[in-house]
C-alpha positions as CSV (number, residue, x, y, z in Angstrom):
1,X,8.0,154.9,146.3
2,X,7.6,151.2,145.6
3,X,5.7,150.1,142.4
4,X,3.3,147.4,142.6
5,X,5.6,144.3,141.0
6,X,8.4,145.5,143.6
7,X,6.2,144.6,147.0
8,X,5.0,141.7,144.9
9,X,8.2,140.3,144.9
10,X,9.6,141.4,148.5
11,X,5.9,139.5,150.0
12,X,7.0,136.3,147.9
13,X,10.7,136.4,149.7
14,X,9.9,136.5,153.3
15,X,6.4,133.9,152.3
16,X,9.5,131.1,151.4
17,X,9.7,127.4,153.7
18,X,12.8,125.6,153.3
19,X,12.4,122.4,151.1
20,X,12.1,118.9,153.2
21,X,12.8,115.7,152.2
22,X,11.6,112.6,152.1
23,X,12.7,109.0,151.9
24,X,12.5,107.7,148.7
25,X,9.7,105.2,148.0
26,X,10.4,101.4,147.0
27,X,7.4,100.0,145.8
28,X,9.0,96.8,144.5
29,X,10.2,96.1,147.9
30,X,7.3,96.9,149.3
31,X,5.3,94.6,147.6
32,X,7.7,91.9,147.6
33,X,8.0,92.0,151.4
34,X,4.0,91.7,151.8
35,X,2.4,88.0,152.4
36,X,0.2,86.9,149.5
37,X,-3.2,86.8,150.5
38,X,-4.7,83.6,151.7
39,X,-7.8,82.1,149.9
40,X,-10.3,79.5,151.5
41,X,-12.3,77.4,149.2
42,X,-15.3,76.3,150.8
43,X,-15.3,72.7,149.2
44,X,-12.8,70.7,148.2
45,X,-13.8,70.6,144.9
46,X,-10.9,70.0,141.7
47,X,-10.0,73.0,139.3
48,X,-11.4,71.4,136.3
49,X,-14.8,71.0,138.2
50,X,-14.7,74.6,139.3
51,X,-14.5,76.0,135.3
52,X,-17.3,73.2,134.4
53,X,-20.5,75.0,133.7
54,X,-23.5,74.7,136.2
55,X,-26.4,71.9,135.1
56,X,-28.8,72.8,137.2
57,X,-31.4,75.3,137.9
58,X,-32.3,74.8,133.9
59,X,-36.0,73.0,134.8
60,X,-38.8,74.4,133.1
61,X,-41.6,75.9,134.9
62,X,-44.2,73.5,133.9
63,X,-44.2,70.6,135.0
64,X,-45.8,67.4,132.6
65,X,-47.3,64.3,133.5
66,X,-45.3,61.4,132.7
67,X,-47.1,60.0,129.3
68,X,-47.4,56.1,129.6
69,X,-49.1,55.8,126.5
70,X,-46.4,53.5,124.2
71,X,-45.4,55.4,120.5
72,X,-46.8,58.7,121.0
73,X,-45.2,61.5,119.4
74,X,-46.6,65.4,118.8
75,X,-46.9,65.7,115.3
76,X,-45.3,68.2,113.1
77,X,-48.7,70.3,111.9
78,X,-49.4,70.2,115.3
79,X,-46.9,72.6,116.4
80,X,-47.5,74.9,113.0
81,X,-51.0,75.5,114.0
82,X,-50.2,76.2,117.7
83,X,-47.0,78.6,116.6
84,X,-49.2,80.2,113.6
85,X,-51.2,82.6,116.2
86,X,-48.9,83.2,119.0
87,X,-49.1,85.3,121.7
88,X,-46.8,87.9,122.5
89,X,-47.8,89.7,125.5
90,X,-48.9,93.3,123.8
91,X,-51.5,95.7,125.8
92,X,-54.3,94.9,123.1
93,X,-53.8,91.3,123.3
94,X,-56.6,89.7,124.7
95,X,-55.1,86.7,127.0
96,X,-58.4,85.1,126.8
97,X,-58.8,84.6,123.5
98,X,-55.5,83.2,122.9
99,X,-56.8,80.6,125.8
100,X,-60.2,79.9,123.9
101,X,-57.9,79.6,120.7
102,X,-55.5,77.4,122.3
103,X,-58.0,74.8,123.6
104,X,-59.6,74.6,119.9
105,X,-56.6,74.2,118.1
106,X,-55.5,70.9,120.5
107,X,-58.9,69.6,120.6
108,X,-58.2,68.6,117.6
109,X,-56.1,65.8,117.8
110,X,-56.9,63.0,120.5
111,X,-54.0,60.8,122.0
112,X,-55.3,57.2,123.1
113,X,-54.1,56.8,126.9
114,X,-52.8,60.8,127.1
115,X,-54.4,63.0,129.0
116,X,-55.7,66.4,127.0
117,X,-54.0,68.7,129.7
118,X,-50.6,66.9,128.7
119,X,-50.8,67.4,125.4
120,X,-51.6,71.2,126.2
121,X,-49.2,71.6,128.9
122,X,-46.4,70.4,126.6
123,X,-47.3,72.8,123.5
124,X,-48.4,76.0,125.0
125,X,-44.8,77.3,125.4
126,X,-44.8,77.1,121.5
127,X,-47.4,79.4,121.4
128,X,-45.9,82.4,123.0
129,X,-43.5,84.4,121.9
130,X,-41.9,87.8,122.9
131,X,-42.8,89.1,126.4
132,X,-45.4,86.5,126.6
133,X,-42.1,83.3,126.3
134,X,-39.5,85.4,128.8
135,X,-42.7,85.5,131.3
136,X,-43.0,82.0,131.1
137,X,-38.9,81.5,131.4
138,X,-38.9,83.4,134.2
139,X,-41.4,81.8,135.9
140,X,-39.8,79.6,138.9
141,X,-38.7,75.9,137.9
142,X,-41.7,73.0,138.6
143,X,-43.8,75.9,139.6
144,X,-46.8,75.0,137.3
145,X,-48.0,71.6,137.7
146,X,-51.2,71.2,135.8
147,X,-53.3,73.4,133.1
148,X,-55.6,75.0,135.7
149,X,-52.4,76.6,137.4
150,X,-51.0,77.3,133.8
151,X,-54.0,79.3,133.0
152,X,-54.2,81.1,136.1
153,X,-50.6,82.1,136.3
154,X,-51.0,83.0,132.2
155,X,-54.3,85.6,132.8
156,X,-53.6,87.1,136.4
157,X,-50.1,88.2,134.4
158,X,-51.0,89.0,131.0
159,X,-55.2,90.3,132.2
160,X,-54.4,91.3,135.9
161,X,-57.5,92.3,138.1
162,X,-56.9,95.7,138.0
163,X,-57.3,96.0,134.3
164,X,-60.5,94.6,135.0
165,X,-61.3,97.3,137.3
166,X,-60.3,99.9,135.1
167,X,-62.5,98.8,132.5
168,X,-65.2,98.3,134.9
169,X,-64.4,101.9,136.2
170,X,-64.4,103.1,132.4
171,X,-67.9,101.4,131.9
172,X,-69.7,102.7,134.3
173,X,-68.5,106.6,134.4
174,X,-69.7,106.5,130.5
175,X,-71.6,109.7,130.0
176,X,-73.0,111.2,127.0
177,X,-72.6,114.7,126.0
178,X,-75.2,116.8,125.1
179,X,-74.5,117.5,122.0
180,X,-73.8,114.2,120.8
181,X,-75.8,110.9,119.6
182,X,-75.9,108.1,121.6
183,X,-74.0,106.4,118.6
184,X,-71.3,109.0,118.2
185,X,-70.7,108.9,122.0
């Protein structure tokens, strides 16, 4: 009688290949007899102006009118009160009254021979901050060319139409419970 270890071992004997063998592997020869790979440049441009960094596609997105007036200059208070009530781009801001805030602020101060909208078109990137200044950065470049489009651009982001809606929506399904005032509800 065979034990179980003993057919084990006879199964493993007649289960056995004969080894092969196999050429050895150069791999130093095998890369040194490949061709190094060949590189097209496009332009024939110099190495030194290859590592230079890029200058363009840095434009702002607004765009202001060219100010003929001679000696003018944007004060430093100027820029405090613009920068003193920013706006950051928060749910609960109200985009419009940032607006309303901004025109009173640079009403102000009057320029002689500078348009108003200049003035405001150059300092209302000072008054944003946070979500509010990387909306505005991302903005294409020359994409805003006068306050009107600045506005526009500024409320359809930061007070879209459907928020309108959905106050709108949250007006008019108002109902009062019956076991409530009309001033608690």
């Amino acid at each position: 009688m065979r034990t179980r270890s003993q057919s084990r071992n006879s199964n493993r004997q007649q289960q056995q290949v004969p080894p092969t063998f196999i050429e050895p592997f150069n791999l130093v020869e095998h890369i040194e007899n490949q061709a190094p790979p060949v590189v097209t440049m496009d332009d024939n441009r110099t190495m030194t102006q290859l590592l230079e960094a890029p200058t363009v596609g840095y434009e702002d997105a607004i765009i202001v009118p060219e100010i003929t007036a001679d000696n003018f200059e944007l004060k430093h208070g100027l820029l405090t009160l613009v920068q003193n009530k920013q706006f950051f781009g928060h749910d609960k801001e109200d985009p419009h009254a940032h607006i309303r805030y901004f025109n009173k602020i640079t009403s102000t101060m009057k320029f002689p021979n500078v348009p108003s909208t200049s003035v405001k078109l150059m300092l209302f990137p000072f008054s944003l901050e946070g979500a509010a200044r990387i909306w505005l950065e991302k903005e294409p470049p020359r994409s805003i060319l006068t306050w009107d489009d600045l506005v526009s651009k500024f409320i359809n982001k930061f007070f879209p139409p459907s928020k309108t809606t959905n106050l709108r929506n949250e007006i008019t399904r108002f109902q009062q419970r019956f076991d409530e005032t009309f001033y608690e509800a």
